[in-house]
C-alpha positions, 0 to 999 in steps of 0.5 A: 512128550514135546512134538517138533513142528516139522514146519518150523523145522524145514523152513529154518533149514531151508533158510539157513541154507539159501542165506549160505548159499547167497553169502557165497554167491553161488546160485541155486543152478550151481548148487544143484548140479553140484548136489545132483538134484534139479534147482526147483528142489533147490527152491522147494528146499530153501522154502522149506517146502520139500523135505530133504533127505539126509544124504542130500543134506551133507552133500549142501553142506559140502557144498556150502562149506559148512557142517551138518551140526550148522544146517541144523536149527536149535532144538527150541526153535522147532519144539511144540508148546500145548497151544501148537499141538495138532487137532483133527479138523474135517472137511466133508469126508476128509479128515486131517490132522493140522496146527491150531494156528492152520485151522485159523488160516484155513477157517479164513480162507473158506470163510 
């Protein structure tokens, strides 16, 4: 069963949000009041840091005069080959579930 990296999935949608919102000139402040959420959540959004729930996605894409279907990547942009796939990795106690590519970064990281 294919798996969509959630990742990949935000981030694309955060960028096809901030590229909308910047062809139109309008800025992330105008946005979110428009929205009725703050302008870091507009930031977190575009970075695709912060999760965005349904509603506040059709109300961007009023906003953005655009449609739902348009703020949506293709499916094969954020479907999971084998290689991408989740793995458990622990540290001390905690254990977390996290991409192959992840614990690369994370094993540089800690060294």
């Amino acid at each position: 069963m294919p798996l969509i990296n959630e990742l990949a999935l935000y981030e694309k949608i955060g960028a096809i949000i901030k590229n909308r919102r910047r062809s139109l000139k309008l800025t992330q402040s105008y946005v979110a009041d428009r929205v009725g959420i703050t302008r870091t959540s507009v930031t977190n959004i575009e970075k695709g840091a912060q999760k965005t729930p349904l509603h506040t996605l059709y109300k961007l894409a009023v906003i953005l005069d655009m449609s739902p279907n348009e703020m949506l990547p293709a499916l094969e942009d954020v479907v999971m080959d084998v290689e991408q796939q989740e793995e458990v990795i622990t540290f001390g106690d905690k254990t977390q579930e996290v991409t192959p590519r992840t614990k690369e970064l994370l094993e540089r990281l800690i060294g």
